[in-house]
Backbone atoms as SQL, in Angstrom:
CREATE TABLE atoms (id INTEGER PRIMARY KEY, chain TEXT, resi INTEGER, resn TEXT, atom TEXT, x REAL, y REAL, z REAL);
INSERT INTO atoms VALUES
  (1, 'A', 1, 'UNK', 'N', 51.620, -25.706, 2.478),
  (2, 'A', 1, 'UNK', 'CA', 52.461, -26.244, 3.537),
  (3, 'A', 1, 'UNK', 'C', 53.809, -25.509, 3.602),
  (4, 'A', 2, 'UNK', 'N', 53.732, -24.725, 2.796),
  (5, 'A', 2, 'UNK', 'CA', 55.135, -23.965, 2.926),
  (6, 'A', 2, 'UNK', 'C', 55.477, -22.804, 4.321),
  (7, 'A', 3, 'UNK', 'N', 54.733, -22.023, 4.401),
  (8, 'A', 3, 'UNK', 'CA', 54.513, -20.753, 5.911),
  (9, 'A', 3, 'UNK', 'C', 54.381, -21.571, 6.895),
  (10, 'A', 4, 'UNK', 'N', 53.816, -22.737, 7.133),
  (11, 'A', 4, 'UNK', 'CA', 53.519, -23.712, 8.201),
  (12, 'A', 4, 'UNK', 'C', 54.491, -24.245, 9.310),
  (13, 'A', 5, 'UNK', 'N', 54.411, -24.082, 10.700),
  (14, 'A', 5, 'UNK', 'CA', 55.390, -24.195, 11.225),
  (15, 'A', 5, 'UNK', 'C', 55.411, -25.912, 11.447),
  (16, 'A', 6, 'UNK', 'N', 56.272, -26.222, 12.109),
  (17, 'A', 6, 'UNK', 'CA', 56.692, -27.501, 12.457),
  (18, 'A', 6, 'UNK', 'C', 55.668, -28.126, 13.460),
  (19, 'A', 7, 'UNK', 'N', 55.795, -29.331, 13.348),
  (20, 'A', 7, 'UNK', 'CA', 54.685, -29.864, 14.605),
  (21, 'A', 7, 'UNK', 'C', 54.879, -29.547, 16.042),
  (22, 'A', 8, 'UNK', 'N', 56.176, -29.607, 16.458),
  (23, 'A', 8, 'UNK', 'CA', 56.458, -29.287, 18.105),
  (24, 'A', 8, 'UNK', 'C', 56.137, -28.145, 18.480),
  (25, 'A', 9, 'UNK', 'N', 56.351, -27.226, 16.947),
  (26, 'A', 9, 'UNK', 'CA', 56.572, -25.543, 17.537),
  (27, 'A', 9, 'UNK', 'C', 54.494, -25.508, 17.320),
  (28, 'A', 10, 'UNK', 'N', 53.819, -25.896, 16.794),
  (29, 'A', 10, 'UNK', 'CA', 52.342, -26.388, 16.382),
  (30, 'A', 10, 'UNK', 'C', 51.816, -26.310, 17.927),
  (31, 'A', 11, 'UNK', 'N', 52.392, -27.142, 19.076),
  (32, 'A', 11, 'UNK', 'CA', 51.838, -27.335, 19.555),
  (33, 'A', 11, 'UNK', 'C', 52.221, -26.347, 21.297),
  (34, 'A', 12, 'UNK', 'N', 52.967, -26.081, 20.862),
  (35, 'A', 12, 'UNK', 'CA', 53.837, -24.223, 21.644),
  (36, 'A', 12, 'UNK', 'C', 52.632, -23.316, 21.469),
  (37, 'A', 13, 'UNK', 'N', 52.518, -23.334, 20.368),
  (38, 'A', 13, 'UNK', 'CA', 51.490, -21.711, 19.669),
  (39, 'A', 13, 'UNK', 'C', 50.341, -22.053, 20.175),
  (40, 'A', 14, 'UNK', 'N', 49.398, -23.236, 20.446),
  (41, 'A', 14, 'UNK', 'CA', 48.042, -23.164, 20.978),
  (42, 'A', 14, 'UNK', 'C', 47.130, -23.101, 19.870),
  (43, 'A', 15, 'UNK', 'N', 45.890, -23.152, 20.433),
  (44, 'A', 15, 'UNK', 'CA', 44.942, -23.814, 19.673),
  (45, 'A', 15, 'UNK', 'C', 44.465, -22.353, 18.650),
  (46, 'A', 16, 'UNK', 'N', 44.402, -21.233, 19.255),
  (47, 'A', 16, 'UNK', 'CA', 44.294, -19.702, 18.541),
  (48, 'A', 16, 'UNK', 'C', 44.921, -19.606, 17.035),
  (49, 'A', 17, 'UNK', 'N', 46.365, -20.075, 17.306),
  (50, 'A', 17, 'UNK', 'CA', 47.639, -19.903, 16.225),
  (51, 'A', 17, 'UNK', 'C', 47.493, -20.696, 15.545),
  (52, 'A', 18, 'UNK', 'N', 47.104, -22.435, 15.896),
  (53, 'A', 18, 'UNK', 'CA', 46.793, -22.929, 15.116),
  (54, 'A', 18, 'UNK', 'C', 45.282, -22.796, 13.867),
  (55, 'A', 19, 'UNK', 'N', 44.335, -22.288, 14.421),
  (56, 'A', 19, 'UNK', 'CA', 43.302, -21.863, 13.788),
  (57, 'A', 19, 'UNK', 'C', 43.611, -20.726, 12.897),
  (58, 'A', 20, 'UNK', 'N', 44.110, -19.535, 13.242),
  (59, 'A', 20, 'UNK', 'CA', 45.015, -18.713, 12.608),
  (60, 'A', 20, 'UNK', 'C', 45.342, -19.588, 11.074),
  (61, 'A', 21, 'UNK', 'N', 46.945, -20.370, 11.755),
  (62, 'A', 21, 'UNK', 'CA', 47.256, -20.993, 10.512),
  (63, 'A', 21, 'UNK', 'C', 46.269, -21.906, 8.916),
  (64, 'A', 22, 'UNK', 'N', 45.735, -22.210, 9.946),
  (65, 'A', 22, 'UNK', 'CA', 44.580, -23.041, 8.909),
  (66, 'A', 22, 'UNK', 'C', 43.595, -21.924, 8.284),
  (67, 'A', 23, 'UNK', 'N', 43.132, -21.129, 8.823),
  (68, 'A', 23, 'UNK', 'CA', 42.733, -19.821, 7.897),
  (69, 'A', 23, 'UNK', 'C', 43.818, -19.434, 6.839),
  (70, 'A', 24, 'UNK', 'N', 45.162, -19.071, 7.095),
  (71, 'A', 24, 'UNK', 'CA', 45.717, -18.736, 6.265),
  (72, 'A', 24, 'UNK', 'C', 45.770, -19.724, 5.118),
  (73, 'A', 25, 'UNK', 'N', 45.728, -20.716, 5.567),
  (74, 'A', 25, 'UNK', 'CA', 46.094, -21.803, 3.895),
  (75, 'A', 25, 'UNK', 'C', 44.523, -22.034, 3.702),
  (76, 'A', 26, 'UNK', 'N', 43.519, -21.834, 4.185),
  (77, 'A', 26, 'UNK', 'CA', 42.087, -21.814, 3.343),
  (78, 'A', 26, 'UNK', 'C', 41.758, -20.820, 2.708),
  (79, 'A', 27, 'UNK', 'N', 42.787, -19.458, 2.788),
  (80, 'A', 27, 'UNK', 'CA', 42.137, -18.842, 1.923),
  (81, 'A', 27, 'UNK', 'C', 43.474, -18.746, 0.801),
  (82, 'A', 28, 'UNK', 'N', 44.698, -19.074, 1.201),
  (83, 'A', 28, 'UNK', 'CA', 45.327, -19.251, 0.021),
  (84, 'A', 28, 'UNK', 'C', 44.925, -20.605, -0.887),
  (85, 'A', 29, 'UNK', 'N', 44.390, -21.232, -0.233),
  (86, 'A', 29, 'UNK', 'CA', 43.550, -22.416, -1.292),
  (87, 'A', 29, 'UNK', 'C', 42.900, -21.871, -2.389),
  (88, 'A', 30, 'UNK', 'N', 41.553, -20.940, -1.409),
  (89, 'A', 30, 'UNK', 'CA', 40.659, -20.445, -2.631),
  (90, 'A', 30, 'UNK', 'C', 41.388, -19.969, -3.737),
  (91, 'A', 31, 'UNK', 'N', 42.364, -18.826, -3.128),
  (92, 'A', 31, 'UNK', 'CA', 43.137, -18.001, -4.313),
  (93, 'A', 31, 'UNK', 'C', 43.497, -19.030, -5.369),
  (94, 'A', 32, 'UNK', 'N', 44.072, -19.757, -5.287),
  (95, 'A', 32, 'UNK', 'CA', 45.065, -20.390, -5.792),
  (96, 'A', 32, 'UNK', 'C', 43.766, -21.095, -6.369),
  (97, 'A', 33, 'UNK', 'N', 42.491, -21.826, -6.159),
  (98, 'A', 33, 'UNK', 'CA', 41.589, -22.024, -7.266),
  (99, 'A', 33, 'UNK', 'C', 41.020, -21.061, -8.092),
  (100, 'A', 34, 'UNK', 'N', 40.738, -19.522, -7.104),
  (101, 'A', 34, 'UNK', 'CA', 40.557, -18.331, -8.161),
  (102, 'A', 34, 'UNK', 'C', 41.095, -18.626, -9.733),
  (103, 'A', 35, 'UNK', 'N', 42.435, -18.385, -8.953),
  (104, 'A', 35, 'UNK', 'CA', 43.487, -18.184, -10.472),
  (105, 'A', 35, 'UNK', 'C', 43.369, -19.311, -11.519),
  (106, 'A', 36, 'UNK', 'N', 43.513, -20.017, -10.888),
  (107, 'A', 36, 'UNK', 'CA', 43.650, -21.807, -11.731),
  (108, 'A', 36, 'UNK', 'C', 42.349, -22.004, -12.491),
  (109, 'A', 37, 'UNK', 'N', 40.736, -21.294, -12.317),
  (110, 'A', 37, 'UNK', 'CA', 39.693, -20.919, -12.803),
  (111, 'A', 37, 'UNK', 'C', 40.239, -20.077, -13.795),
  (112, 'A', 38, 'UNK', 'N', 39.932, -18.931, -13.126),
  (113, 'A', 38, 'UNK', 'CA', 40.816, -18.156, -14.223),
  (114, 'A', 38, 'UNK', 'C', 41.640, -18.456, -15.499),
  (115, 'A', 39, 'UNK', 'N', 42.465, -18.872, -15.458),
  (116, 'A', 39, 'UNK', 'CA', 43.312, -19.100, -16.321),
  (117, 'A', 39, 'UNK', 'C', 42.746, -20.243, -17.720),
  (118, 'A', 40, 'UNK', 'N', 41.887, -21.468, -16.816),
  (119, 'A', 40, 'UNK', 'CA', 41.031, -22.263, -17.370),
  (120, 'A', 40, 'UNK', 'C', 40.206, -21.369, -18.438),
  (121, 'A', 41, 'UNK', 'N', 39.398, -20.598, -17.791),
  (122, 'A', 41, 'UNK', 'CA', 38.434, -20.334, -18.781),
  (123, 'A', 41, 'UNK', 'C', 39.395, -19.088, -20.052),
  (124, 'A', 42, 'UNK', 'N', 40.298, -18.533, -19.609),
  (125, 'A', 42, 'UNK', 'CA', 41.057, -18.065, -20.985),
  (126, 'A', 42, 'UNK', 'C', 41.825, -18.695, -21.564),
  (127, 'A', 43, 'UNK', 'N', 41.923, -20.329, -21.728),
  (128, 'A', 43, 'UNK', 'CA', 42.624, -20.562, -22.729),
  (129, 'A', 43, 'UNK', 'C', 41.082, -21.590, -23.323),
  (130, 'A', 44, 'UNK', 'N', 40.228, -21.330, -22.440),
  (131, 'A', 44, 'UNK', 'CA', 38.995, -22.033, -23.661),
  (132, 'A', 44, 'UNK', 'C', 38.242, -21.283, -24.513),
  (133, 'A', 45, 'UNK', 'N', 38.365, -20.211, -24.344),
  (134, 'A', 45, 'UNK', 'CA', 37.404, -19.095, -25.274),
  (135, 'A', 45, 'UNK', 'C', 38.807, -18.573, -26.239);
């Protein structure tokens, strides 16, 4: 939720920008479970 614009300006940008946006935080999701995997399995071995 941080890059994410505001709701008024949300609804300026259209339905494109908004899809846009929601791609961007689904794949910073994954990342951000990448790593958090990651990190999991090196402090168990």
């Amino acid at each position: 939720m941080r890059g994410r614009p505001k709701k008024n300006k949300e609804l300026q940008i259209g339905r494109a920008g908004r899809n846009a946006i929601e791609r961007e935080d689904i794949t910073r999701d994954s990342i951000r479970w990448q790593r958090r995997r990651q990190t999991i399995e090196k402090f168990r071995t």
